[in-house]
Jmol script that loads the backbone (N, CA, C; Angstrom):
load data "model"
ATOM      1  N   UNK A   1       0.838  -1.167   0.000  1.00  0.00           N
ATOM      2  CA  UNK A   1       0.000   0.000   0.000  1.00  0.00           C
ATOM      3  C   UNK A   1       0.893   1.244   0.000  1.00  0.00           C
ATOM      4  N   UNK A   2       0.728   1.898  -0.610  1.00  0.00           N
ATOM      5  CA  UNK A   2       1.354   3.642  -0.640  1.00  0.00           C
ATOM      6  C   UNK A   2       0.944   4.604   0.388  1.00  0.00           C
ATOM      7  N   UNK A   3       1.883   4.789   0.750  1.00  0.00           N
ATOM      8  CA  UNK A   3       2.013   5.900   1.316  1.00  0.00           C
ATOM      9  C   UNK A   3       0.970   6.864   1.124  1.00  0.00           C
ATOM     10  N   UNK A   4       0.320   7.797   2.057  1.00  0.00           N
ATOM     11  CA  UNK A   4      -0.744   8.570   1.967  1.00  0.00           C
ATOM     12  C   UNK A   4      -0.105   9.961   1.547  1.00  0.00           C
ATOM     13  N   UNK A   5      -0.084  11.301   1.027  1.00  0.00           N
ATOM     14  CA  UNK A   5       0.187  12.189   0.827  1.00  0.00           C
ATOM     15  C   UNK A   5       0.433  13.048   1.930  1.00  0.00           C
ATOM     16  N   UNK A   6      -0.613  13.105   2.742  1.00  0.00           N
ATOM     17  CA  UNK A   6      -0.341  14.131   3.906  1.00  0.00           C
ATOM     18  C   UNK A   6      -1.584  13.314   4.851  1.00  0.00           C
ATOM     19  N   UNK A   7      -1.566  14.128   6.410  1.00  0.00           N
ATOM     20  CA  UNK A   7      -1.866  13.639   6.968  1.00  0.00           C
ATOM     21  C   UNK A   7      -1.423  12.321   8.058  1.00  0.00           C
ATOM     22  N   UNK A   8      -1.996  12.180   9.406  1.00  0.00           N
ATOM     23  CA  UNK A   8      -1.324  11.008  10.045  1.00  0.00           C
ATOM     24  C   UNK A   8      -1.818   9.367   9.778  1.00  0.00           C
ATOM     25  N   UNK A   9      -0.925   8.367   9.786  1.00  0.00           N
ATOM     26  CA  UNK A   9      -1.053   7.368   9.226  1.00  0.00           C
ATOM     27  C   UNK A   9      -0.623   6.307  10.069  1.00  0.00           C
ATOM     28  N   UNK A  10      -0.541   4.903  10.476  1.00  0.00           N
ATOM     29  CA  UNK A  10      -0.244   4.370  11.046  1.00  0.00           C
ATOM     30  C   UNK A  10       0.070   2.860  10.201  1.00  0.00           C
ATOM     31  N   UNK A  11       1.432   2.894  10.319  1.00  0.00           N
ATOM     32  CA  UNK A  11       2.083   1.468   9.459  1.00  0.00           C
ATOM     33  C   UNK A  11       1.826   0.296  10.678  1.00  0.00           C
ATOM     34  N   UNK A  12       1.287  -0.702   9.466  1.00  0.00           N
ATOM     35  CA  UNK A  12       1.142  -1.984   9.933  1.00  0.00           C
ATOM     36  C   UNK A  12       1.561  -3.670   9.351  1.00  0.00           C
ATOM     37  N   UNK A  13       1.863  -4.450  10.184  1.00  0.00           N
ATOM     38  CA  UNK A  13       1.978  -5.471   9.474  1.00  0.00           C
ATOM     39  C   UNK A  13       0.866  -6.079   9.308  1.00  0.00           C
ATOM     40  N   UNK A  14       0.912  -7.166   7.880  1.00  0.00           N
ATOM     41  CA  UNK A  14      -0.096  -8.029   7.924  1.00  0.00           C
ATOM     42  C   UNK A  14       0.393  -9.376   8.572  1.00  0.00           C
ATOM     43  N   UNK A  15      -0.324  -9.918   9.629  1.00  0.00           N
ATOM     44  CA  UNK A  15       0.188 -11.142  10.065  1.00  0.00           C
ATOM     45  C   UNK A  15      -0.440 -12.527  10.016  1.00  0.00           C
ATOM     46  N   UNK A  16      -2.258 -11.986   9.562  1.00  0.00           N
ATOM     47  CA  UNK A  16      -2.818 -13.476   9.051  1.00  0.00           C
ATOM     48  C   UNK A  16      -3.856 -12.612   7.797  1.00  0.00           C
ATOM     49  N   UNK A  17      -3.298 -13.046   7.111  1.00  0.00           N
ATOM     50  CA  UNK A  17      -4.289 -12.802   5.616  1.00  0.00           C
ATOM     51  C   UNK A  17      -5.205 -13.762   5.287  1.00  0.00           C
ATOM     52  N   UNK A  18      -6.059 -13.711   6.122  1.00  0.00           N
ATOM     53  CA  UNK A  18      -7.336 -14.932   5.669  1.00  0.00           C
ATOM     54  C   UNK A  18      -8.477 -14.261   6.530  1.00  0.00           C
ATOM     55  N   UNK A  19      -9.727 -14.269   6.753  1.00  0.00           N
ATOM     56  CA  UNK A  19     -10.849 -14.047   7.657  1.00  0.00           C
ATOM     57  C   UNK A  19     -10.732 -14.497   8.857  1.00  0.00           C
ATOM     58  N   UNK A  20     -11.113 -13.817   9.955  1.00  0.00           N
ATOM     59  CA  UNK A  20     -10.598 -12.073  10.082  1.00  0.00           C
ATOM     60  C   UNK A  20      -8.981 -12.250   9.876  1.00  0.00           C
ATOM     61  N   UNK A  21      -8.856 -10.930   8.490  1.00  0.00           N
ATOM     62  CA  UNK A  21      -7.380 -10.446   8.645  1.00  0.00           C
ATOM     63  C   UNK A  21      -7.149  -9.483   9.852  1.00  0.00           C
ATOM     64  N   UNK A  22      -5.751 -10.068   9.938  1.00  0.00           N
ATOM     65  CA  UNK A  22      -5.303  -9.343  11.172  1.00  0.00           C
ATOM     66  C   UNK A  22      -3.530  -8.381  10.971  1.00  0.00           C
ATOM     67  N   UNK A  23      -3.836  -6.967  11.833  1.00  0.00           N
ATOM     68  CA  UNK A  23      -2.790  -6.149  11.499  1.00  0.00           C
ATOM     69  C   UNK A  23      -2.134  -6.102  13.031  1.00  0.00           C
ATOM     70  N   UNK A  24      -0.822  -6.004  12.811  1.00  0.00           N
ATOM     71  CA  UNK A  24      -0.152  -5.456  13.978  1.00  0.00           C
ATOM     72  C   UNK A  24       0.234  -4.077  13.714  1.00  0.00           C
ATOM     73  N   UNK A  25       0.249  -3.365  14.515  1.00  0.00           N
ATOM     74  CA  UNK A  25       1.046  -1.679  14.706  1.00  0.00           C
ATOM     75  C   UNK A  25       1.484  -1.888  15.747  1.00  0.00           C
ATOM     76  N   UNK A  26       1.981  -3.029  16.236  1.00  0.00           N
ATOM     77  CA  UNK A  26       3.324  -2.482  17.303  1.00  0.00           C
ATOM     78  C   UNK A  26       2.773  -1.764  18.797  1.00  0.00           C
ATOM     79  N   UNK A  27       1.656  -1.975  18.691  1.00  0.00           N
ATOM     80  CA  UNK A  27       1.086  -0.883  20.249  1.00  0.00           C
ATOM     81  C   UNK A  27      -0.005  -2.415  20.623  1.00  0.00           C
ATOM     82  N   UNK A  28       0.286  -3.121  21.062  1.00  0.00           N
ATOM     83  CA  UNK A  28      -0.513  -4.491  21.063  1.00  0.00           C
ATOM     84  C   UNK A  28       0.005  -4.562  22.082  1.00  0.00           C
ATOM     85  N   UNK A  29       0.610  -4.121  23.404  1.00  0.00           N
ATOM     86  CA  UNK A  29       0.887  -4.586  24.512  1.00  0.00           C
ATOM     87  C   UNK A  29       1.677  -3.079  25.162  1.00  0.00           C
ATOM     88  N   UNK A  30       0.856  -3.232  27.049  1.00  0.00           N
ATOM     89  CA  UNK A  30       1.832  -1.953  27.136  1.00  0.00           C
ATOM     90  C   UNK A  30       2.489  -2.562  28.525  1.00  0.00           C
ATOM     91  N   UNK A  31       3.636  -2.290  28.847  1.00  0.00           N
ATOM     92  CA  UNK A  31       3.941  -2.637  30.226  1.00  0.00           C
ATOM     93  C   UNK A  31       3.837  -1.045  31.615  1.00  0.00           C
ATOM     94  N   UNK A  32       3.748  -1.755  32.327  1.00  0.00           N
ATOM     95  CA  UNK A  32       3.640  -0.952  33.598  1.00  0.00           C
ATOM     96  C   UNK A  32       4.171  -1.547  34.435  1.00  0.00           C
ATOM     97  N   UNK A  33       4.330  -1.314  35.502  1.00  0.00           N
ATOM     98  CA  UNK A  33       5.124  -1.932  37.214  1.00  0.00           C
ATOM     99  C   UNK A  33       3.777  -2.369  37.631  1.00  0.00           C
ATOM    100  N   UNK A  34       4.037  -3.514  38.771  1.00  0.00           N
ATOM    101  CA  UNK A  34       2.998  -4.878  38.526  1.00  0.00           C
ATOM    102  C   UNK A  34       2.203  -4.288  39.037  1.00  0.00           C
ATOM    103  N   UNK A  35       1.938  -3.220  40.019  1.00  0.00           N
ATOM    104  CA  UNK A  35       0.678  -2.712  40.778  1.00  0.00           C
ATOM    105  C   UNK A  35       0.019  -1.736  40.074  1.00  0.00           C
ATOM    106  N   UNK A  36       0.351  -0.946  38.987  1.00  0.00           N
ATOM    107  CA  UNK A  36      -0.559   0.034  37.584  1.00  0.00           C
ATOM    108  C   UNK A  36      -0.908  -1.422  37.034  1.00  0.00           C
ATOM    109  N   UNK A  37       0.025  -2.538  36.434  1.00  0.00           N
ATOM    110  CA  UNK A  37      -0.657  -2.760  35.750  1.00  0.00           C
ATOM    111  C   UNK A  37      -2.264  -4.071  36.088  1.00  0.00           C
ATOM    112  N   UNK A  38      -1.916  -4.308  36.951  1.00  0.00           N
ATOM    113  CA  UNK A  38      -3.156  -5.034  37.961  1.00  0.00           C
ATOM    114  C   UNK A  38      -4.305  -4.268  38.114  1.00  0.00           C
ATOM    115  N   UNK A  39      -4.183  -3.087  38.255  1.00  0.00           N
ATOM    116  CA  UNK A  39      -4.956  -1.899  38.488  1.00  0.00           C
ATOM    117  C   UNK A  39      -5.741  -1.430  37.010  1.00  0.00           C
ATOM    118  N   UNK A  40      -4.419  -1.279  36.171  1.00  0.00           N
ATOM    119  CA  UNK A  40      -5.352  -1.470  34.683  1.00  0.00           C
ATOM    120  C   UNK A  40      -5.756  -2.107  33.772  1.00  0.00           C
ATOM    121  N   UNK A  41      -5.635  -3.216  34.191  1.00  0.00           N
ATOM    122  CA  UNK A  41      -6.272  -4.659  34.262  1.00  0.00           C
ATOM    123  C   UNK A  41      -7.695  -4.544  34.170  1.00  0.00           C
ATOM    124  N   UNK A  42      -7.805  -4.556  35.704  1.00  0.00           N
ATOM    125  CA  UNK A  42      -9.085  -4.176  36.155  1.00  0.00           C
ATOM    126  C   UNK A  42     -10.089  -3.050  35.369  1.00  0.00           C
ATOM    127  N   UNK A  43      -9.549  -1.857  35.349  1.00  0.00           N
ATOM    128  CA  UNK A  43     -10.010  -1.009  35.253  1.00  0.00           C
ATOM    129  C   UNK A  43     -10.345  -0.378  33.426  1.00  0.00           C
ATOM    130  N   UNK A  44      -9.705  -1.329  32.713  1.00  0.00           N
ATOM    131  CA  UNK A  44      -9.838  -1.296  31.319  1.00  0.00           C
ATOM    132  C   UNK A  44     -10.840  -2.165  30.955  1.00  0.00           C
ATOM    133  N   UNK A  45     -11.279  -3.174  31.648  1.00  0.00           N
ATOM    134  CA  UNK A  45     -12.797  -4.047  31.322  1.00  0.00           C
ATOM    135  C   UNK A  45     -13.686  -3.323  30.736  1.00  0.00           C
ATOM    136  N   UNK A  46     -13.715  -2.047  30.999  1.00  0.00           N
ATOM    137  CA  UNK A  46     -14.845  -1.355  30.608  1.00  0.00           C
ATOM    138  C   UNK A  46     -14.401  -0.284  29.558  1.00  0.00           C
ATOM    139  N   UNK A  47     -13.354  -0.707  28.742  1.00  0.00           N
ATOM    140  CA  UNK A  47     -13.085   0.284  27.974  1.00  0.00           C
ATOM    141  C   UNK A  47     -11.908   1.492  27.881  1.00  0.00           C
ATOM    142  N   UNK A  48     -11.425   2.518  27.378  1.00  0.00           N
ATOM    143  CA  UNK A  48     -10.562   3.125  27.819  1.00  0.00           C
ATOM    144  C   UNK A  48      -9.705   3.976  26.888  1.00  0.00           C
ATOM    145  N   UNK A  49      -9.277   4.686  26.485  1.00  0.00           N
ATOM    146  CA  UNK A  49      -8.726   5.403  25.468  1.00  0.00           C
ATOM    147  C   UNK A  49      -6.670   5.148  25.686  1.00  0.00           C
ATOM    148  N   UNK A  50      -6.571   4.694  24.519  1.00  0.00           N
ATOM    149  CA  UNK A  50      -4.899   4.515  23.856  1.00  0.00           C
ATOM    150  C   UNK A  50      -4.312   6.693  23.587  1.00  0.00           C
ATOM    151  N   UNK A  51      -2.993   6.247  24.274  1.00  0.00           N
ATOM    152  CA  UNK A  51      -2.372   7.694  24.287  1.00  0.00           C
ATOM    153  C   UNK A  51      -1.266   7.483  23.052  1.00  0.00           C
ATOM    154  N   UNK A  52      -1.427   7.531  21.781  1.00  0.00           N
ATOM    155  CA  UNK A  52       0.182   6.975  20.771  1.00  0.00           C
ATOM    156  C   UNK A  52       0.910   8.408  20.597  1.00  0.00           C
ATOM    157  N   UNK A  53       1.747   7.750  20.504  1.00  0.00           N
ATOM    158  CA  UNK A  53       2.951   8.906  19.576  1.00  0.00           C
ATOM    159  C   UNK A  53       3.326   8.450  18.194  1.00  0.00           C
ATOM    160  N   UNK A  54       3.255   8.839  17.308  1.00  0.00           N
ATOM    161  CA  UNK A  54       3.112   8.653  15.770  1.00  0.00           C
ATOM    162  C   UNK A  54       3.915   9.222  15.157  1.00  0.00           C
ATOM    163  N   UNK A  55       5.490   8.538  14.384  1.00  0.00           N
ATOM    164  CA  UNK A  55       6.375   9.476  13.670  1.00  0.00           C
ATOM    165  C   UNK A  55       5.893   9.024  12.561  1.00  0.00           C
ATOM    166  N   UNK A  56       6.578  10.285  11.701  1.00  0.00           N
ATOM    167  CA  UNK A  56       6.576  10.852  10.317  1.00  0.00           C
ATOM    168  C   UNK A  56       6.552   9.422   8.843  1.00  0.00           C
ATOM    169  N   UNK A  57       7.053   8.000   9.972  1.00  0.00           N
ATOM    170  CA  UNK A  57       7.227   7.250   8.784  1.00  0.00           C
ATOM    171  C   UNK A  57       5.819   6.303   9.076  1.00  0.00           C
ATOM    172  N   UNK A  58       5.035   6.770  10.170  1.00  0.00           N
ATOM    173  CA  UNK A  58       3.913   5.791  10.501  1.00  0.00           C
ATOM    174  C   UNK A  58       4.040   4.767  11.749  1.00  0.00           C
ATOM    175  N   UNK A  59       5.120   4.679  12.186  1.00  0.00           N
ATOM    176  CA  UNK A  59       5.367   3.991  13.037  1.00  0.00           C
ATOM    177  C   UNK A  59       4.950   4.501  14.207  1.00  0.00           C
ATOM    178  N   UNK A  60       3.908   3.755  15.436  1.00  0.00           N
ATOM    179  CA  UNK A  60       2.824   4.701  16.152  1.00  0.00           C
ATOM    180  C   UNK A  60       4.063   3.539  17.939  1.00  0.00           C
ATOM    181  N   UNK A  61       3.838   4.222  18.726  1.00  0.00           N
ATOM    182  CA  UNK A  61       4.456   3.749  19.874  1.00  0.00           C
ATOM    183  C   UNK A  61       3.245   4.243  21.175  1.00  0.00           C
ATOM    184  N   UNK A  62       2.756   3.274  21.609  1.00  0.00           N
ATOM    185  CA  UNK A  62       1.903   3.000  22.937  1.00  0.00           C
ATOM    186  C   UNK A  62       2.499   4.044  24.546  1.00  0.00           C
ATOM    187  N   UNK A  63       2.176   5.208  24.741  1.00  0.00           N
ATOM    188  CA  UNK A  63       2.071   6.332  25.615  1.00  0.00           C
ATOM    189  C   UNK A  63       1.951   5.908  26.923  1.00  0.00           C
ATOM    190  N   UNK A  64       0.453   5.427  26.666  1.00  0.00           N
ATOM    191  CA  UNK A  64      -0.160   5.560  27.886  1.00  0.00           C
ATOM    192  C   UNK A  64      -1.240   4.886  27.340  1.00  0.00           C
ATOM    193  N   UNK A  65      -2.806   4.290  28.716  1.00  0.00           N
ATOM    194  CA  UNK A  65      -3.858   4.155  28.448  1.00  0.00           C
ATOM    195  C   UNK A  65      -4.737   4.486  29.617  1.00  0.00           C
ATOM    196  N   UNK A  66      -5.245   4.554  29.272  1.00  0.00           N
ATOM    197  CA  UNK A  66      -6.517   5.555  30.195  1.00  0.00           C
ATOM    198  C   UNK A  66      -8.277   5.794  30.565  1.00  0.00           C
ATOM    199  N   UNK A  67      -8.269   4.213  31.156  1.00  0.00           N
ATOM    200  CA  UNK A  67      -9.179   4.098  31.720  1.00  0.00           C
ATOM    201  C   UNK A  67     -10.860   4.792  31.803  1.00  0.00           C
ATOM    202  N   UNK A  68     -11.907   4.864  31.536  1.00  0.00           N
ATOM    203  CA  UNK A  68     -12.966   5.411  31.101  1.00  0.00           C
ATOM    204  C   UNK A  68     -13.232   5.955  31.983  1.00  0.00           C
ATOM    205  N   UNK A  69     -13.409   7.184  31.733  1.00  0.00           N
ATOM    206  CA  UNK A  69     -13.757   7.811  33.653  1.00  0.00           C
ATOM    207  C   UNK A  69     -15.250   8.021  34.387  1.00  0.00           C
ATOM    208  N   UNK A  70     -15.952   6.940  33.677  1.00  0.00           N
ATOM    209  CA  UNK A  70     -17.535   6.311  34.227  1.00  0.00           C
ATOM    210  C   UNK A  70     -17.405   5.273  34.526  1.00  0.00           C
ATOM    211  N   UNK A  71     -16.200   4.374  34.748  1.00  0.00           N
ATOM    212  CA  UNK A  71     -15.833   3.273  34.887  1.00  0.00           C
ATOM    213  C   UNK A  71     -16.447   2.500  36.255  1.00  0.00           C
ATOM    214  N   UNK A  72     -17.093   1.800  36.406  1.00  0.00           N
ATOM    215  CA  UNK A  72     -17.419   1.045  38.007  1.00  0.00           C
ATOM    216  C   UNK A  72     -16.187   0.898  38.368  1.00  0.00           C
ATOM    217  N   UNK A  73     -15.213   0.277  37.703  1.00  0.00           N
ATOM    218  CA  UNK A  73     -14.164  -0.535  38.645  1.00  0.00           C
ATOM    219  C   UNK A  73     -13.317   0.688  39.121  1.00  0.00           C
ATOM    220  N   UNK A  74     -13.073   1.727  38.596  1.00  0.00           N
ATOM    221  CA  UNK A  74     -12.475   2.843  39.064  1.00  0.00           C
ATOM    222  C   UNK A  74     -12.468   3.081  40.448  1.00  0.00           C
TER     223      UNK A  74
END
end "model"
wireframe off; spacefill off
backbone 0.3
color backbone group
């Protein structure tokens, strides 16, 4: 696939080309120290918004994530 002209974009691999195809971008796992991440464990059941950082060639890197803030488990 080509490159988009302008605008942000996010490069991916293809890793199973059959139904459902499936893409990786590299933000498929985030680590934390064992007590955040137990905590956002929990607290992502219900959803939650991804924080990326996205360079210029598409390549997107996992920030942060952030928990729904109507969340019960909160």
């Amino acid at each position: 696939m080509a490159r988009p002209f302008d605008g942000i974009f996010l490069r991916g691999r293809i890793v199973r080309n059959s139904r459902p195809l499936r893409i990786d971008f590299g933000i498929e796992a985030f680590f934390a120290p064992k007590e955040r991440a137990l905590k956002l464990e929990r607290e992502l059941r219900d959803g939650g918004t991804a924080i990326l950082m996205v360079s210029e060639s598409g390549q997107a890197a996992l920030k942060d994530v952030i928990p729904n803030p109507d969340s019960p488990r909160r």
